[in-house]
LOPA-945280 format. One record per residue (C-alpha): residue number from 1; residue in three letters; x, y, z. Coordinates in pm, whole numbers. Layout:
REM LOPA-945280
{pt NUM,'ALA',{X,Y,Z}} ...
REM end
This chain:
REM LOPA-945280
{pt 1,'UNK',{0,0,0}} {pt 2,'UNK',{89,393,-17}} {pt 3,'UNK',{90,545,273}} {pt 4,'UNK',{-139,889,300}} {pt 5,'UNK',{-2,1172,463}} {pt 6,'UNK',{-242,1223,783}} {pt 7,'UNK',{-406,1546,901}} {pt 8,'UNK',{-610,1641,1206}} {pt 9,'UNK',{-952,1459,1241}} {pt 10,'UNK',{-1167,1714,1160}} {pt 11,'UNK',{-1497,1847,1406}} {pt 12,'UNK',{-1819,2029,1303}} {pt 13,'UNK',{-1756,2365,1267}} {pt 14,'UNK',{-2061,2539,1476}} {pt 15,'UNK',{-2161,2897,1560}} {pt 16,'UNK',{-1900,3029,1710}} {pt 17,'UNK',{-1749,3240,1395}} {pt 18,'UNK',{-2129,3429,1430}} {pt 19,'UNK',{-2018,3461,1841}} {pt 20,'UNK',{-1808,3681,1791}} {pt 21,'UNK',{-1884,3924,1537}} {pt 22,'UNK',{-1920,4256,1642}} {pt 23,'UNK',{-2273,4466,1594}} {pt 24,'UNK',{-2237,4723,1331}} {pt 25,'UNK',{-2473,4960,1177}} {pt 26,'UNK',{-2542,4767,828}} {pt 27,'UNK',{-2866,4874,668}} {pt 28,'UNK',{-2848,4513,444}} {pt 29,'UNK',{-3166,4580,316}} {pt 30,'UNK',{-3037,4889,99}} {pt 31,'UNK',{-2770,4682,10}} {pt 32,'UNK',{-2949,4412,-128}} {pt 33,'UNK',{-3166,4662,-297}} {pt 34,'UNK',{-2840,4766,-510}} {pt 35,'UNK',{-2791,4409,-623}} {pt 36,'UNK',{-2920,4188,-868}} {pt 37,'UNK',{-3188,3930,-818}} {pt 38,'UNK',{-2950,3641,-790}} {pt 39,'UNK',{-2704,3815,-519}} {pt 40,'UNK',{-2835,3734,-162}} {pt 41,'UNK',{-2678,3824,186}} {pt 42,'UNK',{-2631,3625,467}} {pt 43,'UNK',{-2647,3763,871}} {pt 44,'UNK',{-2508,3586,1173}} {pt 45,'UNK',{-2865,3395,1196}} {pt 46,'UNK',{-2883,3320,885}} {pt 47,'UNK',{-2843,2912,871}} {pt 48,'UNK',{-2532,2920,571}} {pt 49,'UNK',{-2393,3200,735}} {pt 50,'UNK',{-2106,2974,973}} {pt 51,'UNK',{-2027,2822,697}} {pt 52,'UNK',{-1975,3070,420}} {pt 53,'UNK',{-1759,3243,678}} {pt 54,'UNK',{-1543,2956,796}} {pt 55,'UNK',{-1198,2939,695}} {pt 56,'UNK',{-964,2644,629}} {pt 57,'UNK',{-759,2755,921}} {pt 58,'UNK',{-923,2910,1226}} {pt 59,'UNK',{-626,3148,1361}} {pt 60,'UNK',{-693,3494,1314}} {pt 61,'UNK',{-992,3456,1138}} {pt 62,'UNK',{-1166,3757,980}} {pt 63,'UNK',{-1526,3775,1144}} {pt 64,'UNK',{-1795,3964,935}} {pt 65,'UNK',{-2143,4084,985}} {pt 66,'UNK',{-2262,4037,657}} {pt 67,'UNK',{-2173,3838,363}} {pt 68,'UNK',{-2255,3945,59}} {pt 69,'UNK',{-2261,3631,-172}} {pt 70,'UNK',{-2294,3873,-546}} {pt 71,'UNK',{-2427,3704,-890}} {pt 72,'UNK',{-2281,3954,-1129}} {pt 73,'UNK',{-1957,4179,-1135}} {pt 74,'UNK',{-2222,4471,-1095}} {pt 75,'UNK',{-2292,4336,-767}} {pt 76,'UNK',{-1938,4341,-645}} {pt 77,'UNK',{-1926,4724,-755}} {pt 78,'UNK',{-2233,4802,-571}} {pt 79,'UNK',{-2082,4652,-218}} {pt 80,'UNK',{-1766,4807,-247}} {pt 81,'UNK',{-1953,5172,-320}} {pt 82,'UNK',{-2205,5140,-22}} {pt 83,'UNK',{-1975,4990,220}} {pt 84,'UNK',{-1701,5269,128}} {pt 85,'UNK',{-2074,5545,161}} {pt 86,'UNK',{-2103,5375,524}} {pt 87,'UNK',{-1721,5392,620}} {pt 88,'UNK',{-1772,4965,653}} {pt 89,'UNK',{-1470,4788,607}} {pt 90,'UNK',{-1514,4478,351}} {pt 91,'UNK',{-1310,4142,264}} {pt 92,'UNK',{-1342,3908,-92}} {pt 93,'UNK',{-1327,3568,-42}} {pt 94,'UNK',{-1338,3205,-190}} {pt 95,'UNK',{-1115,2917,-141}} {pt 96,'UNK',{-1066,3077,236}} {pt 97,'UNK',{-730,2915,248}} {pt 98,'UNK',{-532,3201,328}} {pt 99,'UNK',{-404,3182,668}} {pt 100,'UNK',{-217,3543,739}} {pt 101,'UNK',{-323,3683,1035}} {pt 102,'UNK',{-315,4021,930}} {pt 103,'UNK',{-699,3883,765}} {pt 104,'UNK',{-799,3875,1171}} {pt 105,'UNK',{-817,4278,1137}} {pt 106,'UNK',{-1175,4258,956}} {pt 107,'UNK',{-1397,4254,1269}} {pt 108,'UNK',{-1761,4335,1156}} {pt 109,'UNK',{-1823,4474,807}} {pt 110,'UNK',{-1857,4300,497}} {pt 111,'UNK',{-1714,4010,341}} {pt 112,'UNK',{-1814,3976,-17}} {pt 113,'UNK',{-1813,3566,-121}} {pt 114,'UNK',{-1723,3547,-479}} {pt 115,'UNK',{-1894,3209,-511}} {pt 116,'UNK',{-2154,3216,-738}} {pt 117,'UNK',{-1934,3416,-988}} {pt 118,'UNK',{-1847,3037,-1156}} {pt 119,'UNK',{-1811,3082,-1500}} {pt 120,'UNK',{-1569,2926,-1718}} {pt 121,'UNK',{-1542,3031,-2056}} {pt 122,'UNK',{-1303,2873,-2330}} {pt 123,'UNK',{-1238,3094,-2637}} {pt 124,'UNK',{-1346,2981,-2960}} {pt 125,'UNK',{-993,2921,-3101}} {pt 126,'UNK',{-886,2758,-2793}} {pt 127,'UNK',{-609,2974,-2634}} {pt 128,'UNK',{-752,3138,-2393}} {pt 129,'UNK',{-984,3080,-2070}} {pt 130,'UNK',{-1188,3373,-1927}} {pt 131,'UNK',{-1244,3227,-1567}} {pt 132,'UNK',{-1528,3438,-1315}} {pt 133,'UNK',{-1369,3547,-942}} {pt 134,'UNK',{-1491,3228,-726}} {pt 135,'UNK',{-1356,2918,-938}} {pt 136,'UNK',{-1154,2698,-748}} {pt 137,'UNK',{-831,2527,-947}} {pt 138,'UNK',{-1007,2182,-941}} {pt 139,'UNK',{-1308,2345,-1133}} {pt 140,'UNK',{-1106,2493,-1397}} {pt 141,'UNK',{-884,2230,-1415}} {pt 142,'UNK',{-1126,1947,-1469}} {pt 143,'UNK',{-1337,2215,-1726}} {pt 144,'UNK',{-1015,2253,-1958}} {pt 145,'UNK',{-949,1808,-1914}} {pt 146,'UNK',{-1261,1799,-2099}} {pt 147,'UNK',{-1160,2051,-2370}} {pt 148,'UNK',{-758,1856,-2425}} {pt 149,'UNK',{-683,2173,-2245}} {pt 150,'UNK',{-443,2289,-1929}} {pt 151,'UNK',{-286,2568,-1749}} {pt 152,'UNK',{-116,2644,-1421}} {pt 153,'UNK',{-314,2622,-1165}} {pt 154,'UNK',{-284,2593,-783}} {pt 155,'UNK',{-216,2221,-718}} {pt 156,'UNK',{-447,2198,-414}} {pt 157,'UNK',{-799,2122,-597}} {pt 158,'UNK',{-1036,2345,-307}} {pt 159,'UNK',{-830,2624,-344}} {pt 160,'UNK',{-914,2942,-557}} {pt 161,'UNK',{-766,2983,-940}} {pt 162,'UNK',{-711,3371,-869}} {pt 163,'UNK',{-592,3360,-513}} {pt 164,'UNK',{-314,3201,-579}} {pt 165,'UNK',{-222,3387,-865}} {pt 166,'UNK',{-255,3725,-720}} {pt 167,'UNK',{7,3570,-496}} {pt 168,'UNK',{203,3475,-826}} {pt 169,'UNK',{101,3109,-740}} {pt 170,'UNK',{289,2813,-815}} {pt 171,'UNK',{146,2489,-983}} {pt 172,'UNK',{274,2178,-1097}} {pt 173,'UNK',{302,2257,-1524}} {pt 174,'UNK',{551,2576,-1400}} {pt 175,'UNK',{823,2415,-1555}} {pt 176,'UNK',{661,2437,-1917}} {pt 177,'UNK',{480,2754,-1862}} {pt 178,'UNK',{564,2984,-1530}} {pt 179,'UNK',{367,3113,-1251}} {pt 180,'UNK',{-8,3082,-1237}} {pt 181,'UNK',{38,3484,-1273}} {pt 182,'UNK',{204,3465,-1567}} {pt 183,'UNK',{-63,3324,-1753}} {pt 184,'UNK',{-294,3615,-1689}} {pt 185,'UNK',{-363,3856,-2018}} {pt 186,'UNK',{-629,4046,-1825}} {pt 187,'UNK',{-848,4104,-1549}} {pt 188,'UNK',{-1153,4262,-1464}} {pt 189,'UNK',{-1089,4415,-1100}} {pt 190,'UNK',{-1300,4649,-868}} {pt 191,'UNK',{-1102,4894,-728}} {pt 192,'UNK',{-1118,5093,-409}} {pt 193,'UNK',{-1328,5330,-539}} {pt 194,'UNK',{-1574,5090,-609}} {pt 195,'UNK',{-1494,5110,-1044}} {pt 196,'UNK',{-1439,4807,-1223}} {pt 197,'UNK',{-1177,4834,-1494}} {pt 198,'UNK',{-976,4606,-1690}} {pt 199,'UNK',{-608,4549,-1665}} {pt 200,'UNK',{-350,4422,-1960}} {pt 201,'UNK',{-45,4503,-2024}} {pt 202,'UNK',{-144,4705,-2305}} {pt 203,'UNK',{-433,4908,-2079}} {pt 204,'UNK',{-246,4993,-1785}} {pt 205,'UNK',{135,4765,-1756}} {pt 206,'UNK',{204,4923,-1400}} {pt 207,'UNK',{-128,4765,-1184}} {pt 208,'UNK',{-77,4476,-1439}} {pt 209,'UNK',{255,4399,-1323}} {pt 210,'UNK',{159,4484,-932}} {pt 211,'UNK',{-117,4250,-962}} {pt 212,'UNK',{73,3951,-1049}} {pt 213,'UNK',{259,3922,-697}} {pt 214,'UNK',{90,4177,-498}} {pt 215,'UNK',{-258,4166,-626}} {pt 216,'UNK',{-447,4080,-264}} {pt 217,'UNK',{-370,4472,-217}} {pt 218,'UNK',{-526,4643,-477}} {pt 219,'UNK',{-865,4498,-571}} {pt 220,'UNK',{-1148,4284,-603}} {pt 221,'UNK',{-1080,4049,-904}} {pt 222,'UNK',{-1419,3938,-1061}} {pt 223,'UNK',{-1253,3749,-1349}} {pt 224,'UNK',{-927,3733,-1557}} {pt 225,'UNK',{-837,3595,-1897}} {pt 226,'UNK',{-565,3364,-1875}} {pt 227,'UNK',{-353,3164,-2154}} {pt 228,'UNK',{-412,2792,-2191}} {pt 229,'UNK',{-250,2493,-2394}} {pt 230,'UNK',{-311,2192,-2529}} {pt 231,'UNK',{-231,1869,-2294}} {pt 232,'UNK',{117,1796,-2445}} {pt 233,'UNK',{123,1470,-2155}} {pt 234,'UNK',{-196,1302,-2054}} {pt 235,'UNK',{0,1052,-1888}} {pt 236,'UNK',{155,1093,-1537}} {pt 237,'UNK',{412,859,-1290}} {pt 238,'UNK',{488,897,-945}} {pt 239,'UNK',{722,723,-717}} {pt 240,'UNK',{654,758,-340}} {pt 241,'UNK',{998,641,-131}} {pt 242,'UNK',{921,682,267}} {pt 243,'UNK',{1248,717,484}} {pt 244,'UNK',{1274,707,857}} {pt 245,'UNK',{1432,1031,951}} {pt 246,'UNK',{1801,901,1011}} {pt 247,'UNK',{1811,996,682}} {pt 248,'UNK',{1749,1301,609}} {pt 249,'UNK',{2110,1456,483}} {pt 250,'UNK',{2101,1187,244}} {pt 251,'UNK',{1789,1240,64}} {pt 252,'UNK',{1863,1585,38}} {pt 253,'UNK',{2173,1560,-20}} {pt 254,'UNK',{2082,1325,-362}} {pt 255,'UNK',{1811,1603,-416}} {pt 256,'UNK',{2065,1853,-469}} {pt 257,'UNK',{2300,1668,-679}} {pt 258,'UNK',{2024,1520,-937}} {pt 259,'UNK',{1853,1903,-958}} {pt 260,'UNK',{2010,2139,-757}} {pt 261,'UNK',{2409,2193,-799}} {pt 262,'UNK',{2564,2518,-687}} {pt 263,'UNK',{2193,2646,-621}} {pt 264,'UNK',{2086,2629,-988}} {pt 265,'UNK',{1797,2395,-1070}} {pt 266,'UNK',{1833,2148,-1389}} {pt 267,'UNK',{1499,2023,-1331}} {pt 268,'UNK',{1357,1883,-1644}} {pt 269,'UNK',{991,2057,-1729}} {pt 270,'UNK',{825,1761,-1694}} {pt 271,'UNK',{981,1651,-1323}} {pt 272,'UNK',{850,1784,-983}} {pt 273,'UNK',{955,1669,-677}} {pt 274,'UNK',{804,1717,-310}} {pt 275,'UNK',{820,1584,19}} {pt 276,'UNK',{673,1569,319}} {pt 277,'UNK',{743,1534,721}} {pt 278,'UNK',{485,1412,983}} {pt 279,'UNK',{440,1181,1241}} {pt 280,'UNK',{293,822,1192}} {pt 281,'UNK',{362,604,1473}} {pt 282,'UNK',{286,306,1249}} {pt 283,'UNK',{544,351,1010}} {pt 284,'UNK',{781,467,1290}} {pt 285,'UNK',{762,516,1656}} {pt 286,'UNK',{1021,703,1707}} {pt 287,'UNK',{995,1029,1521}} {pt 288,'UNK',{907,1157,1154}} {pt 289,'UNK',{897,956,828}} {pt 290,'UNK',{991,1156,536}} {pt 291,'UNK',{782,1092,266}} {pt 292,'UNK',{964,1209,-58}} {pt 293,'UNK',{737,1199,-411}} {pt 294,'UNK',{894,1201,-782}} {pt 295,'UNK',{669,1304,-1045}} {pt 296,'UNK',{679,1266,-1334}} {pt 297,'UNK',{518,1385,-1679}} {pt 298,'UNK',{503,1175,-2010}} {pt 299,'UNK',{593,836,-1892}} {pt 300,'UNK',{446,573,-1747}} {pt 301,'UNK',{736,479,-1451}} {pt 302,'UNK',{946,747,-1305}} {pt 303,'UNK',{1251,736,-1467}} {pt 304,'UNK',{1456,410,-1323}} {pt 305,'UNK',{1824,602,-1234}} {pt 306,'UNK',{1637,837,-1037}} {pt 307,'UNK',{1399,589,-880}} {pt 308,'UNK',{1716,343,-808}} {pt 309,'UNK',{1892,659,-655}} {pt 310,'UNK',{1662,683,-400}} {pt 311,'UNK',{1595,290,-336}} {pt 312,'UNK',{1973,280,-257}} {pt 313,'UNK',{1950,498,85}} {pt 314,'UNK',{1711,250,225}} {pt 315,'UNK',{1364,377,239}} {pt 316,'UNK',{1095,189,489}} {pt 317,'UNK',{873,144,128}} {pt 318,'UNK',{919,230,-227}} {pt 319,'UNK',{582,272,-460}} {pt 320,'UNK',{481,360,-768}} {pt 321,'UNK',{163,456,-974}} {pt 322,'UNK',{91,537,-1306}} {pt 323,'UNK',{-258,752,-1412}} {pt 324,'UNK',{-278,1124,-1530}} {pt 325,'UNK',{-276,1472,-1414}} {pt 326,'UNK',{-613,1518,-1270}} {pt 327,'UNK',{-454,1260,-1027}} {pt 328,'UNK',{-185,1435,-909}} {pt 329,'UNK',{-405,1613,-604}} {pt 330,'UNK',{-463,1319,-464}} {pt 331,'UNK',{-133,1149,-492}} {pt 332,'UNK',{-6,1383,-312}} {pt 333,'UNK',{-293,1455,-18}} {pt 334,'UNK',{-476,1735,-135}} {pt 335,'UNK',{-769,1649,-347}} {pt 336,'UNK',{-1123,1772,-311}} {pt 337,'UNK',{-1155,1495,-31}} {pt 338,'UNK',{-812,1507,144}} {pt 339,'UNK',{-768,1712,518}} {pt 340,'UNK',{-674,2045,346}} {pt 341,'UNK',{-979,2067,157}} {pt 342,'UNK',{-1194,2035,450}} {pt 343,'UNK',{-1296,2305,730}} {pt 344,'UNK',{-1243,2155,1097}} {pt 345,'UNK',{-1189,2474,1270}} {pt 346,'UNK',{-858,2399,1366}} {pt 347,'UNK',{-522,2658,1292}} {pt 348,'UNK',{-287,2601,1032}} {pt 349,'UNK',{-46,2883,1041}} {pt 350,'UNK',{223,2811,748}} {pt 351,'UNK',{591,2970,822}} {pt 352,'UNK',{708,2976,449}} {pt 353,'UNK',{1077,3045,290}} {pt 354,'UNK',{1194,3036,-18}} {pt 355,'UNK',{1557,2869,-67}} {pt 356,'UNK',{1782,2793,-381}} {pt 357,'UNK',{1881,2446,-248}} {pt 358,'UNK',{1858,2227,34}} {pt 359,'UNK',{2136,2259,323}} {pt 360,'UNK',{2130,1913,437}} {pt 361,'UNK',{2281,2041,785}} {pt 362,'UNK',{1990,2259,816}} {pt 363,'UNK',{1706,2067,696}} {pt 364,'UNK',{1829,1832,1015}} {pt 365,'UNK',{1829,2118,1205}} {pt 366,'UNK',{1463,2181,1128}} {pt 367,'UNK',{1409,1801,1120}} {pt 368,'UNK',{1491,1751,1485}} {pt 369,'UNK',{1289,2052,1570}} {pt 370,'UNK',{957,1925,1407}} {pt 371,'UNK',{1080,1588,1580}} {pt 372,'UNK',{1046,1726,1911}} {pt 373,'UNK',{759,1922,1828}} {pt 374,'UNK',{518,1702,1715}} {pt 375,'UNK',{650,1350,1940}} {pt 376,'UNK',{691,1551,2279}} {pt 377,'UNK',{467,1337,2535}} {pt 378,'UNK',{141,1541,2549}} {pt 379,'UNK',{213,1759,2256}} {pt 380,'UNK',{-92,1930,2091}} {pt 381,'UNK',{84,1950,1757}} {pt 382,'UNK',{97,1593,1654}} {pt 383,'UNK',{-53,1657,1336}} {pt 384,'UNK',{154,1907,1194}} {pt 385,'UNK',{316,1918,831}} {pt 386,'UNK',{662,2029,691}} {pt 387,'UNK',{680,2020,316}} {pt 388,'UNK',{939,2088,35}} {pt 389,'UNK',{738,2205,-278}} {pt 390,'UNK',{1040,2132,-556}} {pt 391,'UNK',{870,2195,-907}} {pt 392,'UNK',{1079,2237,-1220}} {pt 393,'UNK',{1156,2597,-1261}} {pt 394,'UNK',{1244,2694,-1627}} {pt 395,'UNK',{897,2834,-1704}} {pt 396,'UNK',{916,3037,-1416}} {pt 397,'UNK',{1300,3194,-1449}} {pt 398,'UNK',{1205,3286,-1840}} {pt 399,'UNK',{1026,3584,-1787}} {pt 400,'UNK',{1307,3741,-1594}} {pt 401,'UNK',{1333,3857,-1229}} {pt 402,'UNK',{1172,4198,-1270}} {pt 403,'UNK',{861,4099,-1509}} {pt 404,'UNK',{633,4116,-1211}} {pt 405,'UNK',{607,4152,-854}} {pt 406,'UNK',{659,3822,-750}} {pt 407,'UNK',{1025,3854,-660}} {pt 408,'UNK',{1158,3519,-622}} {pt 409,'UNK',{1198,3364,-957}} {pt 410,'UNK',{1559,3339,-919}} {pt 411,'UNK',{1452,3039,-621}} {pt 412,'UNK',{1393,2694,-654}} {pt 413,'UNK',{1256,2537,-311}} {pt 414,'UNK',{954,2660,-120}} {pt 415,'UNK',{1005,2498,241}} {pt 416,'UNK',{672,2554,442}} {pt 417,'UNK',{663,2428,807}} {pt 418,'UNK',{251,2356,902}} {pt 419,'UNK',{227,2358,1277}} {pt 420,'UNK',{-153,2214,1325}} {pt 421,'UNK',{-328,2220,1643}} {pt 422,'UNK',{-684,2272,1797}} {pt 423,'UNK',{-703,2598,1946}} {pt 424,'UNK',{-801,2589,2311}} {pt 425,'UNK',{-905,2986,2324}} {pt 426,'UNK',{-583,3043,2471}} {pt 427,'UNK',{-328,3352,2326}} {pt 428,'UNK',{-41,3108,2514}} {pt 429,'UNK',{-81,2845,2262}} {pt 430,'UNK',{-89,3029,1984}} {pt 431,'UNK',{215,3199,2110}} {pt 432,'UNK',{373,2807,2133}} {pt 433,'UNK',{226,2747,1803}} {pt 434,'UNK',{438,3062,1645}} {pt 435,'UNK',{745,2992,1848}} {pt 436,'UNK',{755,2617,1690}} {pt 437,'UNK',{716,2743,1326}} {pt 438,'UNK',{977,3039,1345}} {pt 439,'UNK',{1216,2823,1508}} {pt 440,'UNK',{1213,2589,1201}} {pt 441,'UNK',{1177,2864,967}} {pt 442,'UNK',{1464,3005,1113}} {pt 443,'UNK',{1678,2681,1101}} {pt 444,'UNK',{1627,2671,724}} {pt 445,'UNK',{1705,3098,640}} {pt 446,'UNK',{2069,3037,844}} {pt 447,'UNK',{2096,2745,637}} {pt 448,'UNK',{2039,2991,335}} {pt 449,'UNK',{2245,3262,461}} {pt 450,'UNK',{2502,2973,533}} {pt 451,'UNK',{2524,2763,210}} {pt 452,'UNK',{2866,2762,23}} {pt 453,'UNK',{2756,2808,-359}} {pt 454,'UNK',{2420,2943,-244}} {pt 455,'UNK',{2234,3156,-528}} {pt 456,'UNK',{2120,3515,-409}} {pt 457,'UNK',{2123,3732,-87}} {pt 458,'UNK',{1914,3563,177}} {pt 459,'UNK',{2039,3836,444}} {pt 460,'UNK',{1638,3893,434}} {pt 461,'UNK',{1375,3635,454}} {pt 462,'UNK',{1216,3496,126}} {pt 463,'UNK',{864,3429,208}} {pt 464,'UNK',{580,3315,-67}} {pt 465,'UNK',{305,3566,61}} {pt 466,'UNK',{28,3321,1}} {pt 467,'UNK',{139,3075,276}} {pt 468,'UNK',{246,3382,501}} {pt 469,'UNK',{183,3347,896}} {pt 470,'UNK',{200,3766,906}} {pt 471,'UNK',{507,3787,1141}} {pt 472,'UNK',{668,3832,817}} {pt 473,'UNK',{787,4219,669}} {pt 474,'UNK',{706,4376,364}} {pt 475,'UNK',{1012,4307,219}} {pt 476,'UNK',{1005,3947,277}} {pt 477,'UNK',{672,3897,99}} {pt 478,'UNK',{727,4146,-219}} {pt 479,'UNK',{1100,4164,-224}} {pt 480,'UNK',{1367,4392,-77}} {pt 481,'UNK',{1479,4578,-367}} {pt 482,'UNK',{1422,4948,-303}} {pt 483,'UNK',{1267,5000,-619}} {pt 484,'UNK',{1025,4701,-579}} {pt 485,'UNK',{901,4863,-266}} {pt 486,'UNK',{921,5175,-432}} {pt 487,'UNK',{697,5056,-676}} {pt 488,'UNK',{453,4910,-482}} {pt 489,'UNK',{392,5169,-198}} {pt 490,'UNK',{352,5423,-529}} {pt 491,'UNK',{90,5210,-711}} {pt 492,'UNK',{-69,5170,-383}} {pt 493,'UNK',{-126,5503,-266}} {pt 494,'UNK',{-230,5578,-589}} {pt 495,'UNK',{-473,5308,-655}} {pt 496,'UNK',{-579,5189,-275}} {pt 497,'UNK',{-510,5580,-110}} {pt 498,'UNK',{-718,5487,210}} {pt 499,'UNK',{-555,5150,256}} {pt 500,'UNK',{-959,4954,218}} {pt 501,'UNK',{-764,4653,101}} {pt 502,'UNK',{-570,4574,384}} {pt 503,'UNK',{-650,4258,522}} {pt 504,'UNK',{-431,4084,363}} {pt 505,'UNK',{-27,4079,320}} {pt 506,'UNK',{-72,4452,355}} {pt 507,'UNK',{127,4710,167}} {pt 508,'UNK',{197,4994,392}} {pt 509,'UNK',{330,5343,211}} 
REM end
């Protein structure tokens, strides 16, 4: 058998999000007089409304009054220019998989739930997708299978197709055709003011460019046209080799020398390459398996020298399976019906960090951290996660460094630490929670800082903003090169002046 990476049993989520909103003066029924007939709004006794306003992870939640769930782009507009008339601050949503904390600042007001806004539309001659604000990547994904179509998408199958991508967002076909942001030609967005334009790089190339990186800060986006290609490789391989963690330098240590030497990836377009830490006392008492996964695109078995490469270091199993690429998600634990797809109420706080190889030293450093961390006697944070996302990179390094505001092309590993845990209405364990992840987020960035041959200044922290805990600085989540910030804090006083979208990885000018 192939083992499953375990997550938290999940628990209804009940009324407490409603609890603890705070009373506001909303006149909803002038709002829903500005809407169409299909938009509706929910209130804290409404029976949907828990659940439209439950979040994959519970720490720091935002906690509306109302949620506006619109039917047209008109209907976004409309929110955004009475809640900005009634000085009510507002929040877009979909996936909800966003953990930042910084998204715990929306207490009352409005969140607007792009749900209904579904539409997938396929152009004619078949190169482009025109995808509404509250598709998730598994919709889109399986809507372009049908067509002998693809494009990047998140690889998580609940999450949302724009979230991600406002983030840059990273997806498993990178290697072929970059970021999930660089497929974007344009996009209808609501601004603060409540208009709703649409942004190319022909119609306006600065917000274009801030949008692909830093786009949680400048709008609502109802829909966007992205680029899409014909499915090149139906056919899809994956080798799952599960190591106890004595050895952890080694696999990393091969991992570097098959993809990453001197810090510069060689990673074919058609290989990706992840791995995963938790604890299973089944498979091993005494601490963490590692769970490492080669994929691979075109062939039927992984290729055999890489495969045998990793069968020599002694792995507690060694499995393969063969099928396509709407099977990837569940391969690797995060289909439609996996743990983080589903809404327990628990916290999830990522600690993310970008890296250009793998310090083997390090990763033990971190290793032995988790270890203690999640095998402690009477530890809370059994179930947490560490995972290596290592997808093939040439896609994403074409476009060059500067092409948008996702500044870490030039990086090959996203390491994100998951500490998971039940909250217990306590600040203490929270405080724990954040002391376990930035210990083993800091274990990895001296292992950066560190690395002889390393690729890149890693004096500041590399962080992919849509994983971000929050403890995180500007700089870390859009870059540290003054004219990056620059750029940003310009386009954002001039688009966002009064700072409405805030809630989320916020630019501050």
């Amino acid at each position: 058998m192939r083992f499953q990476v375990p997550f938290l049993a999940a628990f209804t989520f009940d009324s407490a999000v409603a609890a603890v909103c705070k009373p506001i003066p909303i006149d909803s029924s002038a709002l829903l007089a500005k809407l169409s007939s299909g938009a509706y709004i929910l209130n804290s006794t409404s029976s949907e409304f828990a659940e439209a306003a439950a979040r994959w992870s519970s720490l720091d939640a935002p906690s509306p009054n109302l949620i506006v769930v619109p039917a047209t782009e008109e209907d976004v507009v409309q929110t955004v220019l009475f809640a900005n008339k009634q000085n009510v601050p507002f929040l877009a949503t979909n996936g909800a998989h966003g953990s930042v904390i910084s998204l715990g600042g929306l207490q009352g007001g409005i969140e607007i739930y792009l749900t209904q806004l579904s539409s997938i539309d396929i152009a004619a001659d078949g190169t482009t997708v025109t995808v509404a604000g509250g598709v998730h990547s598994k919709n889109l994904t399986d809507a372009l299978w049908a067509a002998n179509k693809q494009t990047v998408t998140g690889t998580c199958e609940c999450v949302s197709y724009l979230g991600p991508g406002l983030g840059g967002g990273h997806g498993w076909l990178q290697g072929h055709h970059g970021l999930v942001s660089d497929q974007f030609i344009s996009l209808n967005i609501v601004l603060a003011s409540g208009e709703l334009v649409t942004v190319s790089e022909d119609s306006n190339p600065d917000l274009f460019w801030s949008l692909r990186g830093a786009g949680h800060n400048f709008g609502i986006v109802t829909s966007v046209t992205s680029k899409i290609y014909d499915v090149e490789y139906p056919n899809y391989a994956i080798q799952t080799v599960t190591f106890t963690g004595d050895a952890v330098e080694d696999v990393y240590s091969l991992a570097n020398e098959l993809w990453l030497p001197d810090g510069v990836s060689t990673q074919p377009a058609t290989f990706n390459q992840w791995s995963y830490w938790f604890y299973e006392p089944d498979l091993d008492a005494t601490g963490p398996v590692l769970q490492f996964y080669l994929i691979e695109e075109g062939v039927d078995a992984v290729n055999a020298t890489v495969v045998d490469a990793f069968n020599a270091l002694s792995p507690l199993s060694s499995v393969p399976s063969t099928g396509t690429y709407l099977d990837l998600a569940a391969w690797t634990g995060i289909d439609i019906n996996a743990g983080p797809c589903q809404k327990t109420g628990n916290a999830y706080p990522r600690f993310p960090i970008y890296l250009t190889q793998y310090d083997p030293a390090a990763v033990r450093n971190a290793y032995e951290l988790f270890k203690e961390m999640t095998t402690a006697s009477g530890s809370l944070f059994t179930g947490s996660l560490f995972l290596f996302e290592g997808y093939a990179q040439a896609g994403v390094k074409a476009p060059g460094d500067d092409a948008t505001a996702f500044a870490y092309r030039s990086d090959n590993i996203l390491g994100a630490p998951m500490v998971a845990y039940t909250p217990d209405g306590t600040a203490a364990l929270d405080a724990t929670a954040l002391n376990w992840g930035t210990q083993m987020r800091d274990a990895l960035w001296a292992g950066a800082n560190g690395t002889e041959g390393t690729v890149g200044d890693f004096s500041s922290l590399h962080s992919y903003v849509n994983y971000a805990y929050g403890d995180e600085t500007q700089d870390s989540w859009y870059g540290d090169a003054s004219w990056r910030q620059t750029k940003l804090k310009s386009l954002k006083s001039q688009y966002d002046p009064t700072g409405v979208f805030s809630f989320y990885a916020p630019i501050k000018v």
